[in-house]
Every structure is written in C-alpha cells, then in structure tokens.
N, C-alpha and C positions, 0 to 999 in steps of 0.2 A: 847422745841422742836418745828421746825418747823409746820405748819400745811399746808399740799400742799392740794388746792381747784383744783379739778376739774371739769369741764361739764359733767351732768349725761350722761350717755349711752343712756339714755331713747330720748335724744334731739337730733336729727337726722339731723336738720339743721335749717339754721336763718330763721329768719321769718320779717313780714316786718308791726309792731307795729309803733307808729308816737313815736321819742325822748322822752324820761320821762314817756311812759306810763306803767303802773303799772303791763298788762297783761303777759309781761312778767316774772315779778317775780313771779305771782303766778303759768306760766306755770314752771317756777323750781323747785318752790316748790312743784308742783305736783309730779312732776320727782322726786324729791332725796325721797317722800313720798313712791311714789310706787316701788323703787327698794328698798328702807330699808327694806320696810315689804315683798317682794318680789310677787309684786304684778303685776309686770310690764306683762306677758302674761296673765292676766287675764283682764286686763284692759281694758272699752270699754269708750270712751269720747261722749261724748252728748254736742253738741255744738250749738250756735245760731249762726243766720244768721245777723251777726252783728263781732263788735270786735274781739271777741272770737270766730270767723270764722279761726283765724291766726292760732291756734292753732292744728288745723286736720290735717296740712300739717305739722306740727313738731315734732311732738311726736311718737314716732315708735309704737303703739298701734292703733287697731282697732278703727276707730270713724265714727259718724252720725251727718249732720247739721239737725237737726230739723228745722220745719216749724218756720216763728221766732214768740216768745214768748210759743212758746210749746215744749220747752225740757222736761220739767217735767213730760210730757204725754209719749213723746217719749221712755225717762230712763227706766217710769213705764215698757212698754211694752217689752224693753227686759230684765227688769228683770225680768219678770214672763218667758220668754220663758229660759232665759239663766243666773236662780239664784245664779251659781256658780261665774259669773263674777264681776266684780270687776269697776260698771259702776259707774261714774259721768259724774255729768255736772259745764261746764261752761260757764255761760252768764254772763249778763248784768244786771244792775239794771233795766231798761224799761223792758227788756226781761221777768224779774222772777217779777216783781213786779205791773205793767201798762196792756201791752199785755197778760201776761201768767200768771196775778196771779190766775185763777180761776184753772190751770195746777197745780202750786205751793201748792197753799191751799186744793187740793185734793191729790196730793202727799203726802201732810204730814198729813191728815186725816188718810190715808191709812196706815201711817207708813211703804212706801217703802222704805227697804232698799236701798237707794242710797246715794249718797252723794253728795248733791249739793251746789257749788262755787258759789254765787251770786257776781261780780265785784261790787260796789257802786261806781261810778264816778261820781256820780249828775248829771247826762248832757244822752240824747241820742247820741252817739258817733259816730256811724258808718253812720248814718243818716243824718249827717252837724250839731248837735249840737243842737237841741230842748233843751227846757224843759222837765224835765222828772217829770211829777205830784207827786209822791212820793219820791223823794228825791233831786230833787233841792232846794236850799235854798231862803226863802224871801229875795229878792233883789236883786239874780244873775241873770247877765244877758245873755241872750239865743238868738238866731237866733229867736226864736218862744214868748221870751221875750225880747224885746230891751230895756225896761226901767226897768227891774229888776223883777223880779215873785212880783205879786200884791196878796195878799195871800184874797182879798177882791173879787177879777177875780178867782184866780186859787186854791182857799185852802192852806194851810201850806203840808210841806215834811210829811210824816210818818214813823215811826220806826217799820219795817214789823217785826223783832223779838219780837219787846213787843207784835205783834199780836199771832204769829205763835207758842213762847211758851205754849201758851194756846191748842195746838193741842196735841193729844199723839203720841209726836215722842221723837227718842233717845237724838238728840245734837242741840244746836244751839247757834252760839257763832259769834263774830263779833272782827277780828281783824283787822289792818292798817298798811301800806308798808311805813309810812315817815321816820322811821330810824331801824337802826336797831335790836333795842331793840322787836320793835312792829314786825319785819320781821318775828325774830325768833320765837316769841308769837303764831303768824300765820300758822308758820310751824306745830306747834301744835296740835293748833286745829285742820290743815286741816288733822293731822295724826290720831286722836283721830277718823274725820268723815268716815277715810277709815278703823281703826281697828274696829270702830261699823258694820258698813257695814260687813265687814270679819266675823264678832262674829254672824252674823246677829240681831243686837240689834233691826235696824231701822233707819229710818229717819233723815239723819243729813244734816242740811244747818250751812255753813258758810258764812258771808259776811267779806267781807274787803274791806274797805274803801282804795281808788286808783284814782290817781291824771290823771287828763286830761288836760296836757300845750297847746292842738291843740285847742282841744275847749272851753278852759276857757280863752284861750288869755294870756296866761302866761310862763314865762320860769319856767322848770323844777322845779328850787330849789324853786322859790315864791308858784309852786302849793304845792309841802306839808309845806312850811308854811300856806297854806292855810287850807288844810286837815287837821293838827293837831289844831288849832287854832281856825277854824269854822266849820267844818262841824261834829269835830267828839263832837262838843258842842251838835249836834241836835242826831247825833249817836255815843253812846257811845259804846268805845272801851270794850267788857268783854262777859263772857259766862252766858247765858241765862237757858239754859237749858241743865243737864249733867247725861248720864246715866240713859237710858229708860224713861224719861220724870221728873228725878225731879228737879225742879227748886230749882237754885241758887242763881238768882240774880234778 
C-alpha cells in the first residue's frame, strides 16, 4: 500500500535556508517528532542568532533567539520558570561549541532537562563562513582560513560528545542527513531527546552532522559526499550516552 507523505502541521511556512542545507531537514524532523508524541503546544524553540534564526519564523510553536552562543543558558531559564514545556534548542556548531560552550558545559552539568540540537556543518555559517575551531577539519578551507586550517596555527576539530559524555546527563548521540538511512537514525535519537525530556530524565544533546554547499563551495550532492567520507571520519556517526547517563559507546 501506498505511503502518502505529508508536511507536518507544525510547518507553518518556507523559510529561506541556502540550497542543500541541512537545517531544514532537521527542522522536519523536529516537527513530525513533536506532533508524534504530541508535544506540539508545549513546545518552546531556543534558537541562535545565526542559521537556525530561520527556524522561529516556521514552526507554529512559541520561540526565543538567544543572545548568540548562549542558548543553553537561555533554555535553562525557562525551563525552571516553565518545567512543564517542552523546550529545545537549535543552533550551530560555533554556537554550542566556540561561543557558548561554557552555556553548553553547564547545561549539562546541571542535567537540564532540555533537548538540544547541535547543527555540525564545520564552518561558521551565518557569519560568511569562518573557521569554526572545533570542528572544521585540517586542511579545509575558510574565509578565515584560505590555505586550509593549519592544525600547528589553529589546533585539530574536537569531538565535544567524547567530552560531554563524561557529564551526568540523560542522552547524547550524533547522527547525519547524507541519505536516508542516517535521516531516519536521526529521527531517533532526536525522538528519544524529547521523550527524555517529557520523562524528565535530563539532559539530552544531539548533534548531526549537515552539509553546507554555500560555504564549502560545493554543490549539494559533493557536500554529503563529503560529510559522509570526511568529516564523519573525525565525528563519528553513533550514540554516546543513553538513559540517565550510561554510556554505550
């Protein structure tokens, strides 16, 4: 039998992402997430002032841009006023990881319940395309690196999950948008971050690795071969930590 696909309710209207990028799939994925579990009027969106700015204006749910790299501070605060909701965020790898990791790193200290979407595009995006010190790769090249990141100038990328598992939080898991195998995978975990939250377990961050053709100088289909081929060589695709903090992998 057929399978008729349609646009969640939750999507209210387009938005205006560059060709190929990835933010919008993960804004669907949020949608078909939080009407499944019927989450959808509880839901408050914690957004950065970047990329995943597009996002506030699409989703028929309550949202806030946070100051940028401080979502995680932002989320904190109304989860304490308004525990019943049904908050996440989503940024940027710069955002959660450069800017606002010391937000991030006490987020999950704390074990707030929230649930946060980390985009990993390698690149500062919304910005013309920097280096992003934590996870651009040696050798790619940036507006801010024109001969390729020199890991002897800039340090190597780092895998903030292999850090962050070490924190007492509920989830942390890293999936990728290059087909659709990994789509679905991603649906997942982002579902697993909103029933923890809902259960109040705690603390769930998801990354997923997502292609950026604007600022990598690439058409669409070259950036996820590039995604799957290199970058997720340095971050690997899998779940970290599952179920109030015990690690898996």
């Amino acid at each position: 039998m057929a399978v008729i696909l349609k646009k969640p309710e939750m999507i209210n209207q387009q938005v205006g992402w560059c060709g190929g990028c990835g933010h919008g799939i993960v804004q669907r994925l949020v949608a078909e997430c939080c009407e499944e579990l019927d989450l959808v009027e509880k839901t408050i969106q914690v957004v950065d002032i970047a990329c995943a700015y597009w996002s506030i204006d699409t989703l028929n749910c309550d949202g806030i841009a946070g100051p940028h790299g401080r979502c995680a501070a932002v989320a904190t605060g109304i989860k304490k006023v308004l525990p019943d909701s049904n908050v996440y965020i989503h940024a940027g790898d710069g955002c959660s990881y450069v800017i606002g990791l010391a937000e991030t790193c006490y987020a999950a200290q704390r074990n707030v319940p929230v649930t946060m979407i980390v985009v990993n595009n390698g690149i500062f995006g919304m910005t013309g395309g920097q280096m992003c010190p934590a996870t651009t790769l040696v050798g790619d090249k940036t507006v801010s690196s024109k001969k390729g990141r020199d890991d002897t100038v800039a340090g190597e990328p780092f895998d903030m999950l292999n850090i962050i598992q070490n924190y007492p939080i509920a989830y942390a898991a890293r999936g990728a948008l290059y087909d659709s195998k990994h789509i679905d995978e991603t649906k997942k975990m982002l579902k697993r971050g909103f029933e923890y939250q809902r259960d109040n377990k705690g603390f769930s961050i998801i990354e997923i690795l997502s292609p950026c053709p604007t600022n990598w100088k690439m058409s669409p289909v070259d950036a996820m071969v590039k995604l799957k081929e290199e970058n997720e060589k340095i971050f690997p695709v899998k779940v970290y930590v599952d179920n109030g903090g015990e690690q898996i992998g």
